[in-house]
Structures are given as structure tokens and as C-alpha cells.
C-alpha positions in Angstrom: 221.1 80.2 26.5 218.0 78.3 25.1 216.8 81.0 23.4 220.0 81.7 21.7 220.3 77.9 20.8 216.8 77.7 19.3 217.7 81.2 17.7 220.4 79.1 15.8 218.1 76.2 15.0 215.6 78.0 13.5 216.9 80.5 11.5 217.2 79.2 7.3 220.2 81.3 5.1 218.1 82.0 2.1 220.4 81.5 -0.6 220.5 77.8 1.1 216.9 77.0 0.9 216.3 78.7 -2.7 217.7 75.8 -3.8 215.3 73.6 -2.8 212.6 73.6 -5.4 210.4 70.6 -3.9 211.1 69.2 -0.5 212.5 65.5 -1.0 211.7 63.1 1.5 214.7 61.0 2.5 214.3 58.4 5.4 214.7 60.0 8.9 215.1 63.4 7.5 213.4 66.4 9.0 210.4 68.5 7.5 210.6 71.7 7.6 208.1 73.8 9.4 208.0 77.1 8.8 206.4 80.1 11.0 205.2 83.6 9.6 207.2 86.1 11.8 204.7 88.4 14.2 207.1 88.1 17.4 210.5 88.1 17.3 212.5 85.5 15.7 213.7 84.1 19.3 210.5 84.6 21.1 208.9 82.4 17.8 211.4 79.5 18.1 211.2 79.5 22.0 207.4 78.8 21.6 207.4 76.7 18.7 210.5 74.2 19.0 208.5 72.4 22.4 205.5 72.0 20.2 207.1 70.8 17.3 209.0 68.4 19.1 206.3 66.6 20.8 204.5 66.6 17.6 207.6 65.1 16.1 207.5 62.2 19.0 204.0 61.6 18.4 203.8 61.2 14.6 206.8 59.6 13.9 207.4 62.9 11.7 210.7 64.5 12.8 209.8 68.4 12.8 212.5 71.4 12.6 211.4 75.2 12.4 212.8 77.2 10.0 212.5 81.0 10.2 213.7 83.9 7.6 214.6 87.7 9.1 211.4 88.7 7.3 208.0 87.5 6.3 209.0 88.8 2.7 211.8 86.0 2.9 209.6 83.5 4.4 207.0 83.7 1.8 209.6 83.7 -1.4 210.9 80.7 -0.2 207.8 79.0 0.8 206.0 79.9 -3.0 209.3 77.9 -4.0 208.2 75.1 -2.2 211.0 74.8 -0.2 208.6 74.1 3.1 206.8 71.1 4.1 204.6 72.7 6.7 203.8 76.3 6.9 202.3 78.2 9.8 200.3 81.5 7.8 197.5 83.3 6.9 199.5 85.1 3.9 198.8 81.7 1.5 195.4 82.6 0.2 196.1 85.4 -2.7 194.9 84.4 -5.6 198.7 83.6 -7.2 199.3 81.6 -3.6 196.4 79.8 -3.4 197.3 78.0 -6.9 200.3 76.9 -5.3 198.1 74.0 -3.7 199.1 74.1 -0.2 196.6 72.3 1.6 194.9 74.0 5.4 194.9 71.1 8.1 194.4 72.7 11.1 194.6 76.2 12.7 194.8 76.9 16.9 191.5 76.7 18.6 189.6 80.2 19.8 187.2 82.3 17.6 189.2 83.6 15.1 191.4 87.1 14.7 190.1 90.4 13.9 192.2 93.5 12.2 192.1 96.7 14.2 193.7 100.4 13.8 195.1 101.1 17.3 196.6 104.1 19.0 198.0 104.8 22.3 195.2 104.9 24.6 196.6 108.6 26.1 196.9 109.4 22.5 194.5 112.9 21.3 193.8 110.6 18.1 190.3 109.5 18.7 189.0 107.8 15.1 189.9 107.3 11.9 189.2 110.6 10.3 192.2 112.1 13.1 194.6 109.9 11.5 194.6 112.2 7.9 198.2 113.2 7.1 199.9 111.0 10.1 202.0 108.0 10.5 200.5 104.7 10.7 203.2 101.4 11.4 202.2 98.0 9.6 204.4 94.6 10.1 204.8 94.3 6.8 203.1 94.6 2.7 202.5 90.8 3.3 200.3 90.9 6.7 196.4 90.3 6.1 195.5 91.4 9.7 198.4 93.9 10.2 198.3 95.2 6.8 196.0 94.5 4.0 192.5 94.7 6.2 193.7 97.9 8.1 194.5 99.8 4.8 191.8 98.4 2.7 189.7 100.4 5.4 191.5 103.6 5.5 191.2 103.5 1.8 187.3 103.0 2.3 187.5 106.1 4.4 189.1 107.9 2.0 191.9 108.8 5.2 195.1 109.1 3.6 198.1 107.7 5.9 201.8 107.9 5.6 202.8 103.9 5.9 205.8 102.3 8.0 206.5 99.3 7.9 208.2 97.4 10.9 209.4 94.3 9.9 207.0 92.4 12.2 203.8 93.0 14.3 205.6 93.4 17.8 208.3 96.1 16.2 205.3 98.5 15.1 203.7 97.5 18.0 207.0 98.7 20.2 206.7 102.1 17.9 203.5 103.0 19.2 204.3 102.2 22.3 207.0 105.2 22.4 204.5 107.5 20.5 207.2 107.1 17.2 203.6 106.6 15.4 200.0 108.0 15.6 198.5 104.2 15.2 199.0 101.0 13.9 197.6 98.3 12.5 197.5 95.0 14.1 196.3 91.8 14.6 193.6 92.0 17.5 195.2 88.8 19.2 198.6 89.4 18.9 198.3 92.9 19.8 196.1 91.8 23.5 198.7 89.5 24.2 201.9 92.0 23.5 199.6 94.6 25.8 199.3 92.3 28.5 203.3 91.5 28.7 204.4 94.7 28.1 201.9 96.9 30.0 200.8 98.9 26.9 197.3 100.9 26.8 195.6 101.7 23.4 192.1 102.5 22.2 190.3 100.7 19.3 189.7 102.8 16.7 187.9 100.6 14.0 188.1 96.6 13.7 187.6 94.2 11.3 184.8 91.3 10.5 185.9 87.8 12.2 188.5 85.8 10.4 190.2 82.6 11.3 193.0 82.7 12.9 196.7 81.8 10.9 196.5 78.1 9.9 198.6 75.4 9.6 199.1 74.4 5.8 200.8 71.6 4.2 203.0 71.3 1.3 201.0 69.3 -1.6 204.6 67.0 -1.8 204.2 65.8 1.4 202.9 62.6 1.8 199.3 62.0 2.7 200.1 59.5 5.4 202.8 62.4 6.9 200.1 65.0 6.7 197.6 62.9 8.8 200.0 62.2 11.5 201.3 65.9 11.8 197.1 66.8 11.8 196.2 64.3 14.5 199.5 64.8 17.0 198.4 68.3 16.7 195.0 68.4 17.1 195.3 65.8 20.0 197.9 67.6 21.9 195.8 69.4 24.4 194.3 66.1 25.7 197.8 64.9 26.8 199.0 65.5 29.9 202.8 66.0 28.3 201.3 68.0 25.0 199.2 70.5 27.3 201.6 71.1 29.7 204.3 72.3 26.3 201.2 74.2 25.5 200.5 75.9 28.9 204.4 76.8 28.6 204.0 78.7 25.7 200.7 80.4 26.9 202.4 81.5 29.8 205.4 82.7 27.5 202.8 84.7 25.0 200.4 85.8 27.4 197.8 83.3 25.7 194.1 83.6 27.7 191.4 81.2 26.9 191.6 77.9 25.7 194.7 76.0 24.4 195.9 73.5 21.9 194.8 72.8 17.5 192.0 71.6 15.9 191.3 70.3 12.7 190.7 72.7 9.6 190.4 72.9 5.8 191.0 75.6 2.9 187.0 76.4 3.4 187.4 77.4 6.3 189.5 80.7 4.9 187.1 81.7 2.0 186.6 84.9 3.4 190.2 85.8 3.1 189.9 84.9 -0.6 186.5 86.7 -1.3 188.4 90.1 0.6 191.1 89.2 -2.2 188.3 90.1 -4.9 187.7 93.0 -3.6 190.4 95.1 -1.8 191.2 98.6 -2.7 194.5 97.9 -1.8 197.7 97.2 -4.2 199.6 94.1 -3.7 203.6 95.8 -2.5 204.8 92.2 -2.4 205.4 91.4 -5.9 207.9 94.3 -5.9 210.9 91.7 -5.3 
């Protein structure tokens, strides 16, 4: 029953939201916070909803999550400015990145790393075994579970047939039942979906360290609203209420290590933008 009710809060009817060009801010009403889908819309808004709650109570800034059926959805209504907040890492290609949205923080931890993945009972053993086969990606949008991956089976010169799953967990759930050779994936996300669902897999090439997806604001939304969202967030794992929402949804995702926000800035994602300048690989999302 929850999950179905935060199903129903969270998901946005596009033609609805196309329609808003710049978020207005009207007294009492809710920004919109947006999440790029790697998990299932359910599992995302069963996670997310606690969290943006608190954050809500803390700031003064009421918070409602607003998910699309795809990131391809997501991201043309977002470049329409229809979001206040935007949880991504798909914001800093060169035509998003003059769209002004603004990095405030991103989730503690190291950072994410692509990788190319097969099952570990799989007879695939590098990339060079992967010629001719079928790779799954989430989608053409994904930097981790995309772009990087391909960029380096372009490098290689290893020629893939590409599927696309609509998110990371639905290529990761095709590997899992050997529909695929390998896929690529998000390092964290895929750890976490191995732990829950039992799934094995060998490493067979990874990427350089990038931060992990960031939270971004809207360039419309006030400064004084930005601040307070930033510092409810980045304070949320020293409160007793905050940590224990965020222990919740570690236990929910399978999260290891430590928990909670902290404070961030567009620098801190200039090597996404310099892998931008120089990527073999063609840009499938502007074909909408």
C-alpha cells in the first residue's frame, strides 16, 4: 500500500508539466524535485518521499518528487525548466550545462565508477569476447550506464549490439537471466542491486572516479530556498530523526558505508564535462 501511494505521488503526466516553462513560486506551494530513474519508479519514491519530507520540515521548503516512466521524459521536461530541484548526473553536456542549473550537493562516499559487467559464470572473460554480442544499457541518456561504457568499447574498437532497458536495474535483471552477454552499469548501483538480489558478475573493465549524481538546483529558484534545501540536506545525517530516514533507505537499497549529503558545486563535475570534449560516442538523445 505505501509503495503504491508514493507510486501515485510521484509520478508527473508529461503533457501536464510541458506546460510549465519556469517553475512559479506561489506561497505554500511545493517544489518539485525530480529523480533520474536507475531503480524502479516505486522503489525510487519509496526511498526518496522520507527524505524529502524531512528536508521539507527542516527548511521550510515544502518538497514533492516527481518522476517520468523514462529518463528520456525526465530530462525533456527538466531542459524545459519545469523542475526546481533535480537529482542527475545527465546535466553536464555541453547544451545542459548552458541551461544554468546550479550543483549544491551530492551524497557523501567516493564517487561512482562505470564498468562493463557480465555474469560471473559467464565464458565472456574481457572486452575483446564481447565482439558481435549483446550488451544492455539503461538508457542513450546514462553517463555511467551508457556513455562511459561505450566510449570504451569504441576505444577498443569491440563492436556491440546495444539494448537499451529503460533503467539500470531492468538491464541489470537481463543479465541476470543470461538475456545479454554484459552490461553496462553504474559500479554503485550495480553492488547494491547484487547484494539484494543475490547476483554474481565479473568486472571486465571500469572507469576513472567520478562523483556520484548530484543534487542541482533550478537557476529560478530563490537563493534563500536553495540554501535551506542545501543545509537541511547536508545536515541530515547528524539528526537523530534525519539519519534514522536515511538508515531506512540504506537498508531498503542495500546502501554500505557511510550515510547522509554533503555540500557540492558545478566544479566538482568538470571531469564529466572535459569526457564531453572528447567522447567517441554520438549523442542518441537529441533524436526526440
Amino acid at each position: 500500500m505505501l509503495i503504491r501511494m508514493a507510486f501515485k505521488r510521484a509520478v508527473l503526466p508529461l503533457a501536464a508539466v510541458l506546460g510549465l516553462q519556469s517553475p512559479a513560486l506561489a506561497d505554500g506551494q511545493a517544489l518539485y524535485f525530480n529523480v533520474l530513474n536507475q531503480r524502479s519508479i516505486a522503489l525510487t519514491a519509496q526511498y526518496w518521499n522520507p527524505i524529502l519530507s524531512y528536508v521539507g520540515q527542516k527548511s521550510g521548503v515544502a518538497l514533492e518528487l516527481k518522476l517520468s516512466k523514462t529518463s528520456k521524459e525526465n530530462n525533456a521536461i527538466a531542459e524545459k525548466g519545469a523542475f526546481h530541484f533535480l537529482y542527475t548526473n545527465h546535466f553536464f553536456t555541453p547544451e545542459r550545462d548552458r541551461l544554468g542549473y546550479r550543483v549544491i550537493a551530492r551524497p557523501v562516499g567516493p564517487g561512482i565508477r562505470a564498468q562493463i559487467v557480465a555474469r560471473k559464470d559467464s565464458p565472456i572473460l574481457n572486452l575483446k569476447d564481447l565482439e558481435g554480442k549483446e550488451v544492455a544499457f539503461a538508457t542513450p541518456d546514462a553517463f555511467a550506464a551508457y556513455w562511459l561504457p561505450m566510449d570504451a568499447l569504441m576505444r577498443a574498437k569491440v563492436h556491440v549490439q546495444t539494448t537499451f532497458a529503460g533503467n539500470q536495474e531492468a538491464a541489470f535483471a537481463q543479465l541476470s537471466v543470461s538475456r545479454v552477454a554484459a552490461a553496462g552499469v553504474n559500479s554503485t548501483v550495480m553492488e547494491r542491486y547484487a547484494r539484494r538480489e543475490g547476483l554474481e558478475y565479473r568486472v571486465l573493465w571500469t572507469s576513472e572516479l567520478y562523483n556520484d549524481l548530484c543534487i542541482m538546483a533550478n537557476p529560478k529558484v530563490p537563493s534563500q530556498a536553495v540554501a535551506a534545501v542545501r543545509d537541511a540536506l547536508i545536515n541530515m545525517a547528524k539528526d537523530p530523526q534525519g539519519r534514522k530516514i536515511l538508515e531506512a533507505g540504506a537498508e531498503l537499497l542495500k546502501i554500505e558505508g557511510d550515510l547522509g549529503f554533503v555540500a557540492s558545486t558545478n566544479r566538482d563535475y568538470d571531469n564529466y564535462r572535459a569526457f564531453f570534449k572528447t567522447t567517441l560516442v554520438k549523442d542518441l538523445t537529441r533524436d526526440r
